[in-house]
N, C-alpha and C positions, 0 to 999 in steps of 0.2 A: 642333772643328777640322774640317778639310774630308774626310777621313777617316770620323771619326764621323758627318759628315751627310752622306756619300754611303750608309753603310751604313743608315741610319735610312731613307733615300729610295727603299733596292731593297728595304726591308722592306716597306715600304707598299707600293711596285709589286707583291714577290712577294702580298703581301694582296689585293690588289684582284684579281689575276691569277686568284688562288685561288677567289675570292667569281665571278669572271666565269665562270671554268670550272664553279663548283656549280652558278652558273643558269642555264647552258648547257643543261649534261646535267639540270636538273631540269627546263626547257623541253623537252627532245627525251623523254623518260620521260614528260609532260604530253601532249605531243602525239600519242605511241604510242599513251598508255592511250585516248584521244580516240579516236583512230583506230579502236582495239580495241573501244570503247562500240560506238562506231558502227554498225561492224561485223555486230556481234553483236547492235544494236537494232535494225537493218535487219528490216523486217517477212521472213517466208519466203513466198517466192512460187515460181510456176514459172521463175522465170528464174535462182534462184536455192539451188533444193531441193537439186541434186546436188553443188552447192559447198559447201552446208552440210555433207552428209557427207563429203565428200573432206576438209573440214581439221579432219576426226575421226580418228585414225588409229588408238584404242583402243576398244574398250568393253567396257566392264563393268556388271551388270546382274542382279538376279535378277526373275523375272516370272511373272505365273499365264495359263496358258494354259486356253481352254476353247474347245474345239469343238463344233459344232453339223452336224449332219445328220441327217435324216430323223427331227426332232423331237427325235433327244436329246442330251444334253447329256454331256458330260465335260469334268471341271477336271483340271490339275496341275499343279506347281509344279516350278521349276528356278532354275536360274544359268546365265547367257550369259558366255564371253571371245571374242569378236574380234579379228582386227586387217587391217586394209585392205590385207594381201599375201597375204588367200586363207586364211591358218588360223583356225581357230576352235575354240571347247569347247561345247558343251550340254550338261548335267547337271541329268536329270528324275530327282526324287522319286517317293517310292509315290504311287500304284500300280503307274507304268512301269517306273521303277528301270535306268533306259536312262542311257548315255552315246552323244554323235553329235561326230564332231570330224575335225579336219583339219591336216592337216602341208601344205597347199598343191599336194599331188599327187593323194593319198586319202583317201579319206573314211572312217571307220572307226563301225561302230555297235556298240556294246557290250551286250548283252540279258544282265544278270545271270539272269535267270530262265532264260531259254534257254541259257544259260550258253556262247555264242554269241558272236564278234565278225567280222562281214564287215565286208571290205577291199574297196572300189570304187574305180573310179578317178574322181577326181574332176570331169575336165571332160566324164564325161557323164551325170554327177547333178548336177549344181551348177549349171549355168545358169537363171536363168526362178524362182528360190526365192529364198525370203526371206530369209535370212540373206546373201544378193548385195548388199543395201541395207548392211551393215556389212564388205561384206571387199571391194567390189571398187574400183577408181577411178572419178572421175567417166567417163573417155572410155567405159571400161566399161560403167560405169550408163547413159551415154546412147546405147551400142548395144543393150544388154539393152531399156530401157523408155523406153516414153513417158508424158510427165506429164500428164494429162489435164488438172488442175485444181489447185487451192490458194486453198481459200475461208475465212472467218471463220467459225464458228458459235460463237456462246454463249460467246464469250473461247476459244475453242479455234481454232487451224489447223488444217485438215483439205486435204489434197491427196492425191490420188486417180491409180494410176500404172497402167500397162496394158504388159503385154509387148508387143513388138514382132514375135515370134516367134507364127506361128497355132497352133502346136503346144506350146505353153510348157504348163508346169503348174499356172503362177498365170490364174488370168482375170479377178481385179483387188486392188490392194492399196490399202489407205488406212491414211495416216498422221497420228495426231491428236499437235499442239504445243501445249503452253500455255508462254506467257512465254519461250517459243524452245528448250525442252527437251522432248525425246521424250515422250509419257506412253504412247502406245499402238499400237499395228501390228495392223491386221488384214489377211484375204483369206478371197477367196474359191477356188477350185481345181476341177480338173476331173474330182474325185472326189464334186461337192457337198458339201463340206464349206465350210463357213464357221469359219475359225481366227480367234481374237483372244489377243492374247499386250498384258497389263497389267503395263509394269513398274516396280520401284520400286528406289532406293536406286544409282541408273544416275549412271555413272561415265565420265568420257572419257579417262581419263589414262593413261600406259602403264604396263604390268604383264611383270615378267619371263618368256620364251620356257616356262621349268619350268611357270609354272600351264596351259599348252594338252596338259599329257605327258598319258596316260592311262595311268593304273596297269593292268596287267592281270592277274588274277589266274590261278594254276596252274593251275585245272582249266577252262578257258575254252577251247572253241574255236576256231581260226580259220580263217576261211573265206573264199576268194581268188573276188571274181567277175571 
C-alpha cells in the first residue's frame, strides 16, 4: 500500500543519505591526512625551520651530551621535558647528578653534590641558549636567531642558526634531521666549548604540568641570585 512504499522509499533515502554523509567525512579525513603528509614531507629549509618548532609544543627526550674544549672530552647522559611556554626539566646522570628546570619565571639548578639549589631569574639566563629552540615561539625564535643555512649532507638536514645578539652565549648552533625528526643539536659558545647533545627515544606529545615539578630534598640549600 502507499503507506508501506512511502516508508520503504525514506528508508532507502535515509540509506543513501547515511552512505553520503560516511563519504563525506571519509573525503574530508582523506584530505587532512593528505594535507598533514604533506605537510610534514615538506623538505626543512630555512624558510621553514621555525615553523617546524613552533607546531611542536612538547618534548620529550632523553640524550648523551659530550663536550669538547681544550682537547678534552666529557660525556653525560640525561632526559629533557619541555614545553614552548618557557618551562622545562633537564635531568643529568652521574657524574653531574644535576637537575636545571623552569616554571617560566626561574630557573632553578639543583647540585645534589653541593647539595645546593640556585634560583635565578629567568629572563636574564635564558635568552641566546639552547634549550630557546624548544620553549620559545617562532616570533621569538625569529628575534633571538638568524638562520644561516639548511643544507642536505649524507640523507641528514643540517641548518646552522647564529644569535642575533653580539653579546649572546651561543656563537653558533647546528641542527642535524634525518627523515624530518631531530637526531642532533650542537654549538659552539663563548667559553670555547663545543656542546653536542645525541638524542634518542624523542617524543613530541604533551605530557602533564607534574613531570616539570622538581623534588627537593630536606637538607638542600637555597640560594636566591
Amino acid at each position: 500500500n502507499f503507506r508501506s512504499f512511502k516508508s520503504r522509499c525514506s528508508k532507502i533515502h535515509a540509506g543513501k543519505s547515511h552512505r553520503f554523509t560516511m563519504i563525506y567525512k571519509f573525503l574530508l579525513i582523506s584530505c587532512f591526512a593528505v594535507s598533514v603528509n604533506l605537510f610534514f614531507a615538506e623538505e626543512i629549509n630555512k624558510s621553514n625551520l621555525f615553523d617546524y618548532f613552533d607546531n611542536k609544543k612538547y618534548l620529550t627526550a632523553e640524550f648523551t651530551q659530550r663536550t669538547f674544549q681544550d682537547g678534552n672530552e666529557r660525556t653525560v647522559s640525561g632526559t629533557i621535558k619541555a614545553v614552548r611556554d618557557g618551562k622545562f626539566k633537564i635531568i643529568y646522570f652521574e657524574p653531574m647528578q644535576e637537575v636545571i628546570g623552569s616554571d617560566g619565571k626561574s630557573i632553578f639548578r639543583l647540585d645534589y653534590e653541593l647539595e645546593q639549589m640556585d634560583v635565578l631569574p629567568q629572563e636574564d639566563y635564558f635568552k641566546n641558549t639552547p634549550i630557546s629552540i624548544f620553549t620559545s615561539d617562532v616570533s621569538s625564535l625569529s628575534s633571538l636567531y638568524q638562520i644561516s643555512s639548511c643544507d642536505m649532507v649524507e640523507n641528514t638536514t643540517v641548518c646552522e642558526i647564529t644569535p642575533k645578539s653580539n653579546d649572546a652565549f651561543l656563537e653558533k648552533l647546528f641542527l642535524y634531521f634525518r627523515n624530518f625528526e631531530l637526531e642532533e643539536l650542537s654549538y659552539t659558545d663563548s667559553f670555547g666549548q663545543t656542546v653536542t647533545l645525541s638524542f634518542y627515544n624523542l617524543s613530541w606529545l604533551s605530557f602533564p604540568n607534574e613531570d616539570l615539578e622538581i623534588s627537593i630534598p630536606k637538607e638542600i640549600d637555597i640560594v636566591y641570585h
